[in-house]
N, C-alpha and C positions, 0 to 999 in steps of 0.2 A: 509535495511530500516525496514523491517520488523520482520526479522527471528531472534530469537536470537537464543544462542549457541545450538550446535543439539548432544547428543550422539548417534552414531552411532553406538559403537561399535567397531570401528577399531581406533587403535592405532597411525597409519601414513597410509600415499596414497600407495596404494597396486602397486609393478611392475608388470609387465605382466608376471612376472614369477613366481608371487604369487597367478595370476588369473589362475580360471580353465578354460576351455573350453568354457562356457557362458559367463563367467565374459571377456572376451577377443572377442568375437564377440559381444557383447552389446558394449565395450568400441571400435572397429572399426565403429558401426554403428554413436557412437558419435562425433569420431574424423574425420569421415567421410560428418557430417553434417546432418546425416540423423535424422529425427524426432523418437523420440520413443514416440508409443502408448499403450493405456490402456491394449489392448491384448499382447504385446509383454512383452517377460521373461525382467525382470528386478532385481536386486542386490537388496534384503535386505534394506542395508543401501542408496540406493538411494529412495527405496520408503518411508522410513521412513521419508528425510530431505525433501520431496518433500511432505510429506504430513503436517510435521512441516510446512514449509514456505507457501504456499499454504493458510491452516489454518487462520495462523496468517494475510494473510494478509487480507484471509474473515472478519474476525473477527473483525478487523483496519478500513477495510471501513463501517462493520454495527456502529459498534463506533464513526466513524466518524460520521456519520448524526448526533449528539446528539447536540455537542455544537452548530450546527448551528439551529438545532430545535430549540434552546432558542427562535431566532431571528424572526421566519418566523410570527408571533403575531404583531410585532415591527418594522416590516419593514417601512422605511419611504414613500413610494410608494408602488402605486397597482406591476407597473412593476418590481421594486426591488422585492416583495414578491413573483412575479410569477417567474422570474430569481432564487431565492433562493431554492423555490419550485421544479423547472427542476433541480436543482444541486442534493439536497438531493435525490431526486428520481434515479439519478446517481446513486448515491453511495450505494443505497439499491440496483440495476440493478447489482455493480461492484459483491458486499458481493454474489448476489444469483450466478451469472456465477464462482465467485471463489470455491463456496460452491460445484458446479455442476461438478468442476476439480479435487477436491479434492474425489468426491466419486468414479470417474472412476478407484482410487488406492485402491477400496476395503475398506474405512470408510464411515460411515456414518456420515449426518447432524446432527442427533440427539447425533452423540457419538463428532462430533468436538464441538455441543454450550455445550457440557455438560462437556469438557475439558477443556471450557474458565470457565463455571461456578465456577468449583470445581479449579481454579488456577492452574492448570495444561501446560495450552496454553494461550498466551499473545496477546496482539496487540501494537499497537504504543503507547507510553506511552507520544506523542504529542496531544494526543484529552482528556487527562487529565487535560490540562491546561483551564482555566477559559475564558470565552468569555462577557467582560466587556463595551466591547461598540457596536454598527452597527458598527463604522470602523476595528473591528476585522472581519467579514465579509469577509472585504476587503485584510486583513491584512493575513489570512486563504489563500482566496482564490489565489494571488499572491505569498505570499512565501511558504506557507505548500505544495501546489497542486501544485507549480511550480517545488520547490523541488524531489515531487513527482515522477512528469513526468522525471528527470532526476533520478531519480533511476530506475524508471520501464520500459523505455526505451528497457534495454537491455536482458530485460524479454520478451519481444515480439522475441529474439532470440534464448530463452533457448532451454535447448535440447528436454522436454517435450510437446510433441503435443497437448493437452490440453490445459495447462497452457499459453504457447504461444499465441494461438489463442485468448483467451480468454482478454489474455490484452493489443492486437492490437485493440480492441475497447475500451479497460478501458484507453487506452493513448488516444486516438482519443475523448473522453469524456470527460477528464483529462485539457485538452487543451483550452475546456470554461470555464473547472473552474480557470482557472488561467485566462482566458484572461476577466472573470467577477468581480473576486477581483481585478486586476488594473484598472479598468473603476470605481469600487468605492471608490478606494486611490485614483483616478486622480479627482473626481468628490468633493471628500472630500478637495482636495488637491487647487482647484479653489475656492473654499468655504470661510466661515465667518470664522474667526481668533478662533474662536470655534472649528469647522469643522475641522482646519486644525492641532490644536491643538492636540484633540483628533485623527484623523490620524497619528499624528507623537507619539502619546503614544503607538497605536496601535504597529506600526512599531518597536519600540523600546523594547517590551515585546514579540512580536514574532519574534524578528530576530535571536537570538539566539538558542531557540528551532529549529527555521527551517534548520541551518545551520545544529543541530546536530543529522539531520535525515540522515545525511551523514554519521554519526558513529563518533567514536572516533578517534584521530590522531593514527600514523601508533605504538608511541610509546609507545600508551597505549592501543592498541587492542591484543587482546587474540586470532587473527585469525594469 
């Protein structure tokens, strides 16, 4: 979802008999299930993709607050605004805990905002698209942040102890935000032939970005 292409440096996936001595009791601790920490020796090239992806997905969530900042002005209700309000604060919460994972690998904050600056490090190139009505809101919060949760899932298993912990609460967070963008597609969706109109434009300009937060088909990925 997040990560794009990482060079590593290695050419194909090393056998164990291309690993040395570390590289071979790091990959038992993996395959074993064991968590690896900030202290413990780790590969090169795992801390590099891990600080790439990491990064980028800080980067995705501070981005992310933006286009819904348009909104919190224009809310139609006090309660939509303060709902809107605990979302973005989410997502400023996610970017600092990912921020705080990412230094445990030996970078700093000021050198990863300064890699997004200089184009270097990217983020989701879904929070680039335009937020044209309140039912985008809705439309964000049910299929972007729904999507979400289904990519980042399985990041609450990764091998990295950090990382892991950290976004067993960015899902657990993740989980209002989707279930507040369908309470205002369904509220829009009971609404004046206006309401419901705009709702379904809504739906119709973000469905296909959110689908392709999943990646590309298998015959056209470069993985």
């Amino acid at each position: 979802m997040y990560a794009q292409l990482v060079e590593t440096g290695l050419a194909k996936v090393q056998s164990k008999a291309d690993m040395g001595a570390d590289e071979r009791a790091f990959q038992a601790r993996i395959d074993a299930g064991v968590k690896i920490e900030a202290k413990d020796w780790m590969p090169d090239a795992y801390r590099k993709t891990l600080i790439r992806q990491i990064s980028q997905h800080a980067h995705s969530e501070i981005v992310g607050q933006l286009p819904e900042g348009n909104w919190v002005t224009r809310a139609p209700t006090l309660k939509r605004k303060s709902i809107l309000l605990a979302k973005i604060q989410d997502e400023a919460g996610h970017g600092l805990y990912l921020y705080s994972a990412a230094e445990t690998l030996g970078v700093s904050r000021d050198e990863l905002v300064a890699a997004l600056h200089a184009g270097k490090a990217k983020y989701s190139s879904i929070f680039n698209y335009p937020t044209l009505s309140w039912a985008d809101m809705g439309a964000i919060g049910w299929l972007v942040d729904g999507s979400a949760i289904i990519n980042q899932i399985p990041l609450c298993r990764c091998s990295y102890g950090p990382y892991a912990r950290a976004m067993i609460r960015v899902c657990k967070e993740e989980s209002f935000h989707a279930r507040q963008g369908y309470d205002i597609m369904l509220s829009l969706a009971n609404g004046t032939p206006e309401q419901k109109a705009m709702a379904q434009d809504a739906l119709n300009r973000w469905w296909w970005p959110a689908l392709m937060m999943f990646g590309p088909s298998d015959a056209e990925s470069v993985n």
